[in-house]
Each structure stands twice: as C-alpha cells, then as structure tokens.
VOLOKE-11750 format. One record per atom (N, C-alpha, C): residue number from 1; atom name; y, x, z; residue in three letters. Coordinates in steps of 0.2 Angstrom, whole numbers, plus 2048, in hexadecimal, padded with zeros to 3 digits. Atoms other than C-alpha are relative to their C-alpha. Last residue first. Layout:
BEGIN
pos->NUM	site->CA	Y->Y	X->X	Z->Z	code->Ala
...
END
This chain:
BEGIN
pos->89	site->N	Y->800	X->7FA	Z->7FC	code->Unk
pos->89	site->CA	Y->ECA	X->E28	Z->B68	code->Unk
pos->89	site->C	Y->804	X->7FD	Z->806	code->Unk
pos->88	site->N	Y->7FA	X->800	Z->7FB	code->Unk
pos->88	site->CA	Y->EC7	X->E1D	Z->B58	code->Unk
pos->88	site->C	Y->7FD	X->802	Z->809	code->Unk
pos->87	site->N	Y->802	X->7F9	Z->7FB	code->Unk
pos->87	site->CA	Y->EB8	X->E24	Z->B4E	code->Unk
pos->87	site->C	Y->808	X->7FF	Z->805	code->Unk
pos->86	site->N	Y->807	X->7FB	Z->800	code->Unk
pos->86	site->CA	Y->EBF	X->E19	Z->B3F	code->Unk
pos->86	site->C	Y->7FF	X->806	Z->803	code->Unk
pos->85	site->N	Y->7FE	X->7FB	Z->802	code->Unk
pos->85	site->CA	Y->ECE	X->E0E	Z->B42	code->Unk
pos->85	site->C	Y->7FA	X->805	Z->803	code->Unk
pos->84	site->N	Y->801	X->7FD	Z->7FB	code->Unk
pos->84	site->CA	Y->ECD	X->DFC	Z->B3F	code->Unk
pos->84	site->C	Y->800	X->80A	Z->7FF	code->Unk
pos->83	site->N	Y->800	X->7F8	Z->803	code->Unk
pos->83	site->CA	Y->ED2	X->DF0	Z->B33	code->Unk
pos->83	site->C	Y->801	X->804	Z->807	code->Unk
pos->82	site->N	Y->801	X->7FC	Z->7F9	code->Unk
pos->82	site->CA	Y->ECD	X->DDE	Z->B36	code->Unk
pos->82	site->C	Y->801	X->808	Z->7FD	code->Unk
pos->81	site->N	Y->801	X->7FB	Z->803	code->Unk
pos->81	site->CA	Y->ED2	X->DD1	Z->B26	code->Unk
pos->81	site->C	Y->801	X->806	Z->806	code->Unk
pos->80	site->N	Y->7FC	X->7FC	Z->7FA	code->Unk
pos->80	site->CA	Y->ECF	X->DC0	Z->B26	code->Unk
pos->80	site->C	Y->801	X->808	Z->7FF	code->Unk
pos->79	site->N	Y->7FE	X->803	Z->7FB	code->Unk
pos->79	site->CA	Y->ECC	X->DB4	Z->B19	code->Unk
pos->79	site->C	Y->801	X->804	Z->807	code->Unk
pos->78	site->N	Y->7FE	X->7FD	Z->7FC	code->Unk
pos->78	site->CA	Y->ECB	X->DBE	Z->B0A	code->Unk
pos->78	site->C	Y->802	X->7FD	Z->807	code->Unk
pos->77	site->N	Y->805	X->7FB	Z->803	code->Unk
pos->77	site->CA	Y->EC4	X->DB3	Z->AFA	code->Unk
pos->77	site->C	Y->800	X->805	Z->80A	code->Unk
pos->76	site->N	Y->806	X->803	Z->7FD	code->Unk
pos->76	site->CA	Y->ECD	X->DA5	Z->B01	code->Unk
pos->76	site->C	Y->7FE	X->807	Z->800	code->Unk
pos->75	site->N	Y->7FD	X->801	Z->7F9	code->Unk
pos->75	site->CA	Y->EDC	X->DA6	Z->AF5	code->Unk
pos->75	site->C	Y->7F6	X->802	Z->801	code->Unk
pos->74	site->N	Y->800	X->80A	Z->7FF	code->Unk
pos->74	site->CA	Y->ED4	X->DAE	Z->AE4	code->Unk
pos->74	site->C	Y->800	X->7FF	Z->808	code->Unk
pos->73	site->N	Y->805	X->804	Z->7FF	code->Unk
pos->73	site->CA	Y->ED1	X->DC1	Z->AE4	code->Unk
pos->73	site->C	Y->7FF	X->7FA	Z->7FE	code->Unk
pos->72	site->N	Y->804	X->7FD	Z->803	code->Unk
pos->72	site->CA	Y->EE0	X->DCA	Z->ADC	code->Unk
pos->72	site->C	Y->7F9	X->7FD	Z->800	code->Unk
pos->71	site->N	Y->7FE	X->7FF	Z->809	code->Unk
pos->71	site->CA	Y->EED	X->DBF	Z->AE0	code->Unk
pos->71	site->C	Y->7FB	X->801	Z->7FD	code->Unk
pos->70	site->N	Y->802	X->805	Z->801	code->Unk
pos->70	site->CA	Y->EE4	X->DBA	Z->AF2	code->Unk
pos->70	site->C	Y->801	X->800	Z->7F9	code->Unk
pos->69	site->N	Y->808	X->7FE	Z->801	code->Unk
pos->69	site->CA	Y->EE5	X->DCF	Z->AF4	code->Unk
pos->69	site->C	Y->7FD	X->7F7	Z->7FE	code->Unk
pos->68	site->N	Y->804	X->7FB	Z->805	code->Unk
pos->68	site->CA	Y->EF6	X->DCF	Z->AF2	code->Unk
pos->68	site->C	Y->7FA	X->7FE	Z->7FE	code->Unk
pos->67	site->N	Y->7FF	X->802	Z->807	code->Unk
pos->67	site->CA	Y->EF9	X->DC1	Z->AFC	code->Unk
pos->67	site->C	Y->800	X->803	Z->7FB	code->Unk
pos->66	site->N	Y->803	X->804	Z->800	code->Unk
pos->66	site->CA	Y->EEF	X->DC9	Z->B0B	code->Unk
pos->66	site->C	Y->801	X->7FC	Z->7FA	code->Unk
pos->65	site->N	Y->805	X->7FE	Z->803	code->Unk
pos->65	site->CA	Y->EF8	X->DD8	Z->B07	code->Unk
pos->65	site->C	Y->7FC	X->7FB	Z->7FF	code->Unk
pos->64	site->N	Y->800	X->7FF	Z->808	code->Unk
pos->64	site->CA	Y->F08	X->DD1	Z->B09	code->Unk
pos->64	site->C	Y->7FB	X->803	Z->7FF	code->Unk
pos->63	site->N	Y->7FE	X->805	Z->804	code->Unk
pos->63	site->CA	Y->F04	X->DCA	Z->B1A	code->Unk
pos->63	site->C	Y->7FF	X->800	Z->7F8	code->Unk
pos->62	site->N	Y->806	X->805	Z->7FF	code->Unk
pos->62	site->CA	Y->EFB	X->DD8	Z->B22	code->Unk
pos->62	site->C	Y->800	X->7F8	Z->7FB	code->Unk
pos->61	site->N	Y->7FD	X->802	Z->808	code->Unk
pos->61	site->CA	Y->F0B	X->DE4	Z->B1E	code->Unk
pos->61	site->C	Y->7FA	X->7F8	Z->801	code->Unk
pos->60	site->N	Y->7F9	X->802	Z->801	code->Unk
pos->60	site->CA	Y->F0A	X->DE6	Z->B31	code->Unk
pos->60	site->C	Y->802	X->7FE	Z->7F8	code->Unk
pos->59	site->N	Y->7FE	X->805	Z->7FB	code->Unk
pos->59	site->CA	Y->EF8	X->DE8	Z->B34	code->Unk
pos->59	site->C	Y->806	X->7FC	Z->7FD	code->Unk
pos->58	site->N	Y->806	X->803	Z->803	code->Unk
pos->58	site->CA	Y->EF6	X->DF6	Z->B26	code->Unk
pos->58	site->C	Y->801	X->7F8	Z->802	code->Unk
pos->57	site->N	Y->7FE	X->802	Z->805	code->Unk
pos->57	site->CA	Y->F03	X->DFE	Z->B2F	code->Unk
pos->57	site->C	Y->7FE	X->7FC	Z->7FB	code->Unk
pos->56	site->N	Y->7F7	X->801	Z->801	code->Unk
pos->56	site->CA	Y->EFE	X->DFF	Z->B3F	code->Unk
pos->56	site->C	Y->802	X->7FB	Z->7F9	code->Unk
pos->55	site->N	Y->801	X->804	Z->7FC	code->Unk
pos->55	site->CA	Y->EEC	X->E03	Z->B39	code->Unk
pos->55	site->C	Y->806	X->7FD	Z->803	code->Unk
pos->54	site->N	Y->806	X->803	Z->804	code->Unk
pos->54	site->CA	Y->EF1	X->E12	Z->B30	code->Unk
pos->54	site->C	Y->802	X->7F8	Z->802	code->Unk
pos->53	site->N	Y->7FB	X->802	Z->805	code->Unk
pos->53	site->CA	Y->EFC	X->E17	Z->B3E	code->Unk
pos->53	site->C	Y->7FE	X->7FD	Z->7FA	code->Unk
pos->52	site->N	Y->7FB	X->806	Z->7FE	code->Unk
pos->52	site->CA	Y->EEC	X->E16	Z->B47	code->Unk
pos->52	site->C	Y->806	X->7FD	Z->7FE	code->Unk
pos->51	site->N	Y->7FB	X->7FF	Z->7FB	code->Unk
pos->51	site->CA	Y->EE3	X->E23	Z->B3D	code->Unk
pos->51	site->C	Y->804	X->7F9	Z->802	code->Unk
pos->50	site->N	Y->801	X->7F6	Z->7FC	code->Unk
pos->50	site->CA	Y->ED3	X->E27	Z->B34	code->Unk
pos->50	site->C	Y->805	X->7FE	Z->805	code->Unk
pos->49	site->N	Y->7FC	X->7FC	Z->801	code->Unk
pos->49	site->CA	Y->ED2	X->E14	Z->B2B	code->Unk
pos->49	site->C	Y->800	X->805	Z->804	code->Unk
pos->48	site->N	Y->800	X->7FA	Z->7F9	code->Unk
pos->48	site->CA	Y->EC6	X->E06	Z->B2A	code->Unk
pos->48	site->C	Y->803	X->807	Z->7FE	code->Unk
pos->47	site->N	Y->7FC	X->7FB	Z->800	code->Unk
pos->47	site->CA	Y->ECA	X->DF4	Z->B23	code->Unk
pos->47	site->C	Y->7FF	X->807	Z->804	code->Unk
pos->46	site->N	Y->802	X->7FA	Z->7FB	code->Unk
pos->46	site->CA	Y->EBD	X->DE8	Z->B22	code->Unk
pos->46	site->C	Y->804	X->805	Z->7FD	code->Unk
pos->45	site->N	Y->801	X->7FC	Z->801	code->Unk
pos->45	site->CA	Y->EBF	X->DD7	Z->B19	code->Unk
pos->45	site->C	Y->802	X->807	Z->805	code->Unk
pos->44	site->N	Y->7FC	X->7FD	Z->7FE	code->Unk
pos->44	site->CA	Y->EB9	X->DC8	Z->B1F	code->Unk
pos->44	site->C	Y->801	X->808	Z->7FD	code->Unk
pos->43	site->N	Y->7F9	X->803	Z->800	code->Unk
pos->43	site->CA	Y->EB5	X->DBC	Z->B14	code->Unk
pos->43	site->C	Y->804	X->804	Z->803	code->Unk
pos->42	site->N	Y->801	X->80B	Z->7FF	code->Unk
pos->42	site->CA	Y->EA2	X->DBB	Z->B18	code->Unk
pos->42	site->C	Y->807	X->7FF	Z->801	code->Unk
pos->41	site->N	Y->807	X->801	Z->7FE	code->Unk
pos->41	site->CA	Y->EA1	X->DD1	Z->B16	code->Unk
pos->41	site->C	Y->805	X->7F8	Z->804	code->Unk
pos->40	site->N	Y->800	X->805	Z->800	code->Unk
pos->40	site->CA	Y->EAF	X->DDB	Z->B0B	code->Unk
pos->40	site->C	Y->7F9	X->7FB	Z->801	code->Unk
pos->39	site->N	Y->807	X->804	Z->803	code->Unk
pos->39	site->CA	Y->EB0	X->DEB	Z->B0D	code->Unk
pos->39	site->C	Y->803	X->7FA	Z->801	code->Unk
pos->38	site->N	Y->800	X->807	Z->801	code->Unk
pos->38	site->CA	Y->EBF	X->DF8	Z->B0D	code->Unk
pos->38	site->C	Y->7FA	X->7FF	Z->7FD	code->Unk
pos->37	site->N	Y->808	X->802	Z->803	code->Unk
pos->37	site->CA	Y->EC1	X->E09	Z->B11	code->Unk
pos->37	site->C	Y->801	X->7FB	Z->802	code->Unk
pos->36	site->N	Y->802	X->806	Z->7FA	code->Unk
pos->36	site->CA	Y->ED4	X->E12	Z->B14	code->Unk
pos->36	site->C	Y->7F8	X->7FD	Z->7FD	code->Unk
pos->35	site->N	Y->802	X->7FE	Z->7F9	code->Unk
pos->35	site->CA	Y->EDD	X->E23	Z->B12	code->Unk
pos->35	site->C	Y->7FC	X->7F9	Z->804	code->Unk
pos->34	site->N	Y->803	X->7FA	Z->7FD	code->Unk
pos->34	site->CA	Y->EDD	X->E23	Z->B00	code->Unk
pos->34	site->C	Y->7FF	X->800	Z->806	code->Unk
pos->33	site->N	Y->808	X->800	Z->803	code->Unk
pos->33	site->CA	Y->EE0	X->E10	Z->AFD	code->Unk
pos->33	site->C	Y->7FE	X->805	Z->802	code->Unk
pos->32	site->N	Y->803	X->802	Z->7FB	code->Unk
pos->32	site->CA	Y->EF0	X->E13	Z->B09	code->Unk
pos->32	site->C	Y->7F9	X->7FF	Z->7FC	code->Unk
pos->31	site->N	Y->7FE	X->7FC	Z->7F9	code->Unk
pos->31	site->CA	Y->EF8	X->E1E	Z->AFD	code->Unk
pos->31	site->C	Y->7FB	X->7FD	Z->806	code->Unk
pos->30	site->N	Y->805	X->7F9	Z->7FE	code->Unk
pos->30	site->CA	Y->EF1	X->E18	Z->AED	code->Unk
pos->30	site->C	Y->801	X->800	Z->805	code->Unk
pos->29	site->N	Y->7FE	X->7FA	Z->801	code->Unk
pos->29	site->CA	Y->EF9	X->E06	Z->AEF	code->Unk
pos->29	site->C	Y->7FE	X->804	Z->802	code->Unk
pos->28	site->N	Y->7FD	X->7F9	Z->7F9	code->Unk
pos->28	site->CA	Y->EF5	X->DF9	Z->AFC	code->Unk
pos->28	site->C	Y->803	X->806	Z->7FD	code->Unk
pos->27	site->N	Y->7FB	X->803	Z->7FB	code->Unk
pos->27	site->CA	Y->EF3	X->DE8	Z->AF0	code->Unk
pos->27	site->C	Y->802	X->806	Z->805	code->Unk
pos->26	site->N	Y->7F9	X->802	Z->805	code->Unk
pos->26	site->CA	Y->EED	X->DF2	Z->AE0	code->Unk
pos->26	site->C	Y->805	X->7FF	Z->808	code->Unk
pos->25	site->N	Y->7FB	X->7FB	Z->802	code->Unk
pos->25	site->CA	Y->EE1	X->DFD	Z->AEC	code->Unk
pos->25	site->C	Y->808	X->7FD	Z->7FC	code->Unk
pos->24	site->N	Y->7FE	X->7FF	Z->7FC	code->Unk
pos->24	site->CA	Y->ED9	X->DEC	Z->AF3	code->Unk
pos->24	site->C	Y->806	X->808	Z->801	code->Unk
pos->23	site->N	Y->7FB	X->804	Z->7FE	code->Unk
pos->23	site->CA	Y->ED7	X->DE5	Z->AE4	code->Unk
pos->23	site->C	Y->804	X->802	Z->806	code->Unk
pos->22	site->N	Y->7FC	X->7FD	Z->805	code->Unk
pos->22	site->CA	Y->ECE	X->DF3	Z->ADD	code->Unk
pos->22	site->C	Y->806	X->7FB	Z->804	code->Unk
pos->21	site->N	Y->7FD	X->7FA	Z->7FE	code->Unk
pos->21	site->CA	Y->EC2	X->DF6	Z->AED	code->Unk
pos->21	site->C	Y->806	X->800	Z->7FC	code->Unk
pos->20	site->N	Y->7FE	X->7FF	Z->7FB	code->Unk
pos->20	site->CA	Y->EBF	X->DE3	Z->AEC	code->Unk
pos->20	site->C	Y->804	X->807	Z->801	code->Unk
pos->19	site->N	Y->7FA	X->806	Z->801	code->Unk
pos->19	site->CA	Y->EBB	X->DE2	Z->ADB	code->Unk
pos->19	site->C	Y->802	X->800	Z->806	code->Unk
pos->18	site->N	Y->7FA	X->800	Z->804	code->Unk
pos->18	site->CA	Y->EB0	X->DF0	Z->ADE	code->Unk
pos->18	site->C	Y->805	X->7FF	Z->7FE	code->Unk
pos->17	site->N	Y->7FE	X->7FA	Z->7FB	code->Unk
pos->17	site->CA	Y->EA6	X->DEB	Z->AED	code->Unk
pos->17	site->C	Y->805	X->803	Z->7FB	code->Unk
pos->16	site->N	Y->803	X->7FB	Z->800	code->Unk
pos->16	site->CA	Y->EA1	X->DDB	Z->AE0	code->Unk
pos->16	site->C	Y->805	X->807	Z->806	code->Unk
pos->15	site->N	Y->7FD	X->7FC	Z->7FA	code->Unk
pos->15	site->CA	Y->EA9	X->DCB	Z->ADF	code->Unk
pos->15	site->C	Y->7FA	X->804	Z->801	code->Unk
pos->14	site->N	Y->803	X->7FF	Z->7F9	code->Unk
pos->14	site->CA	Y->EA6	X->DC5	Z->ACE	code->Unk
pos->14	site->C	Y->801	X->805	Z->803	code->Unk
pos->13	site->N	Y->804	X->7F8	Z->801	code->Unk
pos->13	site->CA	Y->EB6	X->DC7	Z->AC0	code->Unk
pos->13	site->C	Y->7FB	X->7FF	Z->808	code->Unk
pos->12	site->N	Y->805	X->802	Z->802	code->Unk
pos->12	site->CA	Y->EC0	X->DB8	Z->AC0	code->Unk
pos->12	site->C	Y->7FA	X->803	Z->800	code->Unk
pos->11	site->N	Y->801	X->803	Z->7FC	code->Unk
pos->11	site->CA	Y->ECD	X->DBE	Z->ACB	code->Unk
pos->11	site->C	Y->7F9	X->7FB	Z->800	code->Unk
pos->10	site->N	Y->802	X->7FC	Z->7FA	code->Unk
pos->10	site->CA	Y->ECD	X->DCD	Z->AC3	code->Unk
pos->10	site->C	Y->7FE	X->7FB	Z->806	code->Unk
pos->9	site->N	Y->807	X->7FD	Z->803	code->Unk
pos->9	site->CA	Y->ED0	X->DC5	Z->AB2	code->Unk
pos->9	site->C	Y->7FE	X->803	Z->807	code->Unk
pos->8	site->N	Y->804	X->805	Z->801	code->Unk
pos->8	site->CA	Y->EE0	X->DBB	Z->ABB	code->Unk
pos->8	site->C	Y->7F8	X->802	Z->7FE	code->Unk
pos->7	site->N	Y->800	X->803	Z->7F9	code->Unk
pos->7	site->CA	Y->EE9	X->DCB	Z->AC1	code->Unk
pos->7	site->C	Y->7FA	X->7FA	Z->7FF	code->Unk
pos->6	site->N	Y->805	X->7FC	Z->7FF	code->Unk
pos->6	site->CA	Y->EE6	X->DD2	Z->AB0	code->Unk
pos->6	site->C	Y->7FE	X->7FC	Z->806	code->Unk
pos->5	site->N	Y->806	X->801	Z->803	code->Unk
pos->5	site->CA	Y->EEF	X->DC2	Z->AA8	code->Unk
pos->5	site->C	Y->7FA	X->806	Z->803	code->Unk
pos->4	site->N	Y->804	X->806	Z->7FF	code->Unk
pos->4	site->CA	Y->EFC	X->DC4	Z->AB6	code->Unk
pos->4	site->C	Y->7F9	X->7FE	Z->7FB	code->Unk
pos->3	site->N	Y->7FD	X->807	Z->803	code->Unk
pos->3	site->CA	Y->F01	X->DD3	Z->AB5	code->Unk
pos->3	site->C	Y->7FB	X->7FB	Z->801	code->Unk
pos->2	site->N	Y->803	X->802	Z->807	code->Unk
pos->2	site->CA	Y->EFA	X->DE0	Z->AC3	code->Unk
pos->2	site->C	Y->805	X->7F9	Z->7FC	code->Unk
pos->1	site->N	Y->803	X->807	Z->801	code->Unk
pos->1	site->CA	Y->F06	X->DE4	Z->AD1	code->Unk
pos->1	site->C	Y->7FD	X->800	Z->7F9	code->Unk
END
C-alpha cells in the first residue's frame, strides 16, 4: 500500500491511462499486474487476462481491489469492474 500523503497526491493527479495502470498495480501487486491489462472506459474498468485462473482470482479478491483502487482513485472513480479472459477457448 502507498502511505497516505502519496495515496492522496495520486488521487489528485488527472485520470489518465497511467494513473490507472499505477493504481491498479499498487492494488493487485506485481504478480497479477504482469499477467493482466487494464482500461478504464465510463467507470467501467476492463480487466483482460491469458488464463482463467487469473480471472477466478481476480473476481474473488474483487472487493479489496475495488477498495484499493477507490484509495488510489477517489470512490466512484471505478464503478464496475468486468475482467475477462483473452482469446478464451
């Protein structure tokens, strides 16, 4: 987790594809940042991963990311959150 004064500067920092990629690594950590792609298009943010486990797990944590990710952003910012599995089979 970011400390609080960073958390706050980032929250204030226009929302850009960036800001998004950063927050969205703080709240999942490397591991799943690596295997995952994130946008953000009218609130909804876009999750797209290689493997279903992935996706699983991503789902599952879904709560605390979404509170993560309202720290990092500001509430609202992130109103839904669809993660899917690329090229699923």
């Amino acid at each position: 987790m970011l400390p609080a004064g960073l958390a706050e500067a980032l929250r204030k920092a226009p929302l850009c594809d960036e800001k998004v990629s950063l927050a969205w690594r703080m709240a999942v950590g490397p591991g799943v940042d690596h295997v995952s792609h994130v946008s953000l298009h009218d609130g909804a943010l876009l999750v797209r991963v290689d493997r279903r486990e992935w996706q699983r797990e991503i789902r599952r944590s879904s709560p605390l990311i979404r509170a993560r990710l309202d720290a990092f952003l500001g509430e609202g910012v992130v109103r839904t959150m669809k993660v899917t599995v690329r090229d699923a089979r």
